[in-house]
N, C-alpha and C positions, 0 to 999 in steps of 0.2 A: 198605784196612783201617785204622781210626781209633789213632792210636798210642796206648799204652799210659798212664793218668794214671800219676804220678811220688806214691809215697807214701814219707815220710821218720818213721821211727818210733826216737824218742829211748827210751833204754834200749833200745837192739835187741842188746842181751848178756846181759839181765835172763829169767828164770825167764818171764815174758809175752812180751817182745820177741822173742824169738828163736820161740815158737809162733807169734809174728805173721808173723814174716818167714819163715819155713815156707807157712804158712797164705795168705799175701797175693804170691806171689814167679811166682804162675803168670798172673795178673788183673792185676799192677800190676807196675810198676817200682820195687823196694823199694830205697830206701837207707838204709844202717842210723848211728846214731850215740849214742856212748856214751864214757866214760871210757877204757873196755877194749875191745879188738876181739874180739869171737867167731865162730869162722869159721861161719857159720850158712848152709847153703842157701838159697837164695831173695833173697838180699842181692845187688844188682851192684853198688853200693859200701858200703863203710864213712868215715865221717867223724870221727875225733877230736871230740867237744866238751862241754865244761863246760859245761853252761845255767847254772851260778850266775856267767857271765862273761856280759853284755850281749855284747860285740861280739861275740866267740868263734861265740856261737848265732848273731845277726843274718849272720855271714861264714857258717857254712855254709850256713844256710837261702838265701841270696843267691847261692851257685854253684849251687843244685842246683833252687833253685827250685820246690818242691815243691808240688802240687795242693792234697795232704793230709798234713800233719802228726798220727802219731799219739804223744800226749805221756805215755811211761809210766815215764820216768825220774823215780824218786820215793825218799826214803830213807822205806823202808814198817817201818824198827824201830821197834815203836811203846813202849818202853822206854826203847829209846837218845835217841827223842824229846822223852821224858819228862824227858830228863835233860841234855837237851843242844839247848835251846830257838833257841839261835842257828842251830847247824846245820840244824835243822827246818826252821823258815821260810826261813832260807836257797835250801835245795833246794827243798823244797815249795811254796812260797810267791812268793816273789824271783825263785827259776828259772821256774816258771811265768808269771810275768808277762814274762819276758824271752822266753821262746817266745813267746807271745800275741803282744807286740810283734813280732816279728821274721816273728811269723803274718799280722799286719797288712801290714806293709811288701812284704811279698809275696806280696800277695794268696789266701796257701793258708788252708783249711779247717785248722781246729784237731780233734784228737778228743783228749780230755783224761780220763785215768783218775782217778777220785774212790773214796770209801771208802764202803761203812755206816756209820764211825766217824765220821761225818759229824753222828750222831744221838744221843740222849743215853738211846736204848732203856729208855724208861718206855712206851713206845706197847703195847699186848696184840697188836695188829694186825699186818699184812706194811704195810713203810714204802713210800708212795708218792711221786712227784716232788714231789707239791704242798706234803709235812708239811715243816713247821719245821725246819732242823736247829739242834742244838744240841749242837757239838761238846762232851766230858766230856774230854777229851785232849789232850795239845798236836800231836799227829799229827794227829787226829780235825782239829783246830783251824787247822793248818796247811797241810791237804788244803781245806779249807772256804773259807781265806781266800785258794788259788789260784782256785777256783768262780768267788768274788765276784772275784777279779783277772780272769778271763778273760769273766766277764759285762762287764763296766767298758770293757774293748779293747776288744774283739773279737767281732760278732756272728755271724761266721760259724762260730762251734762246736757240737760237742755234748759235752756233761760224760755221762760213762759212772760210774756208781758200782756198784761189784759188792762181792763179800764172800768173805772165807778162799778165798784162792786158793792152790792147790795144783799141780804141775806137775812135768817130769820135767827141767826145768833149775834147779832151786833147791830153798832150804831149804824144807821146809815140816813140816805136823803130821802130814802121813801116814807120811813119811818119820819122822820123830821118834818117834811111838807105834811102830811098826814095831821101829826099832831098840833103843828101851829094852825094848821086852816079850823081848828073844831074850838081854837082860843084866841084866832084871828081876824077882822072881818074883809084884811087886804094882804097878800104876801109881795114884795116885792123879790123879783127872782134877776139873776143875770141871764143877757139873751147872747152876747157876745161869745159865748164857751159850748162850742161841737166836742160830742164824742159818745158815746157806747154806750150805754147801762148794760151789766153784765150781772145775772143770776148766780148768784156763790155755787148754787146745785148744778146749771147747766154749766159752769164751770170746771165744777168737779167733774162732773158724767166726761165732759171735755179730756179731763186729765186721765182719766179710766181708759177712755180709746188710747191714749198716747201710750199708756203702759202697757197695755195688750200687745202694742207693737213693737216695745222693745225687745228686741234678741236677750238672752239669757245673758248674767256678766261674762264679758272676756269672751264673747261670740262675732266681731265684730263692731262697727262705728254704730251700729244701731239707730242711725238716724239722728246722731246729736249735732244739739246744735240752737237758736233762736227762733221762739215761732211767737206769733201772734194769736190770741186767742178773747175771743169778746161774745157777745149776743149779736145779730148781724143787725146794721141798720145803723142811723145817726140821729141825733136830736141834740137840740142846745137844753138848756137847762131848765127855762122858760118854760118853755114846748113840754118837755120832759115832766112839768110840777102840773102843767095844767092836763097833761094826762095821766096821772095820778091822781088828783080829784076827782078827776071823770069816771074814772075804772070805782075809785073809793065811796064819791059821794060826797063828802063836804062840798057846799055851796057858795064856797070860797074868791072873792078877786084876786087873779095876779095881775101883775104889772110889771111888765118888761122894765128893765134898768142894765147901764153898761157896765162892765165892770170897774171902770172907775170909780163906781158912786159909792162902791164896798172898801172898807180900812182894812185890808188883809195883808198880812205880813208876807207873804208869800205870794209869787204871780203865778198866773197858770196858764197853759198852753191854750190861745183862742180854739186849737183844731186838733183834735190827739184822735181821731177814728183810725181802728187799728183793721188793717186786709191781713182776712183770716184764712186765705186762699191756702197758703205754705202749707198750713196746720190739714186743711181739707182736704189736700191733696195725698198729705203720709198717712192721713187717720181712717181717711173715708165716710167721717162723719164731719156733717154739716152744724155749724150753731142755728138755732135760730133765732127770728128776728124777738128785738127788746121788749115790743110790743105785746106779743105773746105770752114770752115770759115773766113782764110785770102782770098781766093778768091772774095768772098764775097765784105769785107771789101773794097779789092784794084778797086773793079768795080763798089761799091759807090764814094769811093775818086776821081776817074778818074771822074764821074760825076760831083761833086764837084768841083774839079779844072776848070772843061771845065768851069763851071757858075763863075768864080772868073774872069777868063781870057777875 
């Protein structure tokens, strides 16, 4: 029996990484590496490391020697970004090229998470690999200029760009609307902003097909390259909070408001829906719709609460 490939997935403590290394821990040999250790199933090691430290990354990826690197160690506050430009690129940017690097040096497969924010959402259309991006943010900006760093090294990758990701190990908006409606008796939401809510699991499962498919190292292009990956379907944010209550239960008013009416350091793309067709067409698997999959989510969580209470 052919041994197991060896995948090392940066930020494996993060709201995505730890659904990866769940999700990736039965198929692969996951080892996990991040700031903070999380004791997550599916991990047979954990590794300390800073990617905004050259050697730190080059040292661990060099003991462990990994096939596939998947890179989702990222500071995704796209405010704090806003506001703290050095930081940004730093991590986003700086750190990515230092994986790339160290992806290089030994010989493993890059799989690199990217954003919508990638796009400056004036398109009417669902955004495809081909269209321009044009970051509007310094996140947006920062994620973009890791792409063009990891195109530059490194040909053995694929850039993943997905959108509103939500999950059951992190902050996110589900969890957010959720808890303000049960201490709120009106939320006001923006209605001006289209795009995707995307399941961290049906994510991962997403990234599971894409590895299956990869040829072994050094077997060929293996399909690399840019792909789009989300839950299928669109909703504004509005839309998106007031079916969250529904599926939850809180008996909550929203109220439409544009985005202007919000003090946010940061802008954000009116339209970022991402065509997941590219990805459907290598993988053979289909995402499905948002809708399904917040159900989902909200009838975990409810589980979850019951056992906290």
């Amino acid at each position: 029996m052919p041994a197991k490939r060896k995948v090392l997935i940066t930020g494996s403590s993060g709201m995505l990484g730890i659904d990866l290394c769940q999700e990736l821990g039965g198929d692969y040999d996951v080892y996990g590496a991040d700031l903070v250790k999380h004791d997550t199933l599916g991990v047979k090691r954990f590794e300390k490391c800073d990617i905004t430290n050259e050697d730190e990354t080059l040292n661990v990826l060099s003991k462990i020697r990994p096939d596939i690197v998947i890179h989702t160690a990222a500071w995704t506050d796209v405010d704090g970004c806003e506001l703290d430009e050095d930081k940004a690129y730093g991590v986003n940017s700086e750190g990515t090229e230092n994986v790339a690097l160290a992806c290089g040096e030994n010989g493993s497969i890059l799989l690199y998470l990217s954003t919508d924010f990638v796009f400056d959402g004036k398109k009417k259309t669902a955004y495809k690999e081909t269209d321009k991006a044009n970051p509007i943010s310094i996140y947006g900006d920062s994620k973009f200029v890791g792409e063009e760093t990891i195109q530059r090294i490194w040909p053995k990758h694929f850039i993943i760009r997905t959108s509103w990701l939500y999950g059951m190990h992190g902050k996110n908006f589900v969890d957010t609307i959720i808890g303000k409606a049960k201490a709120e008796s009106e939320l006001k939401v923006v209605d001006d902003q289209v795009g995707s809510p995307t399941y961290t699991k049906d994510l991962a499962k997403a990234i599971h097909r894409l590895l299956d498919r990869v040829r072994e190292p050094g077997s060929g292009d293996g399909g690399y390259g840019i792909y789009h990956v989300s839950n299928s379907g669109s909703v504004s944010w509005y839309e998106y909070a007031k079916a969250i209550l529904k599926m939850a239960g809180p008996d909550t008013k929203v109220t439409p408001i544009p985005s202007g009416e919000l003090t946010r350091p940061a802008k954000r793309p009116a339209m970022s829906v991402l065509d997941n067709s590219k990805f459907e067409k290598f993988t053979g698997h289909k995402m499905r719709n948002w809708k399904t999959a917040l159900k989902e989510y909200i009838k975990k969580e409810k589980r979850v609460y019951a056992k906290k209470t």
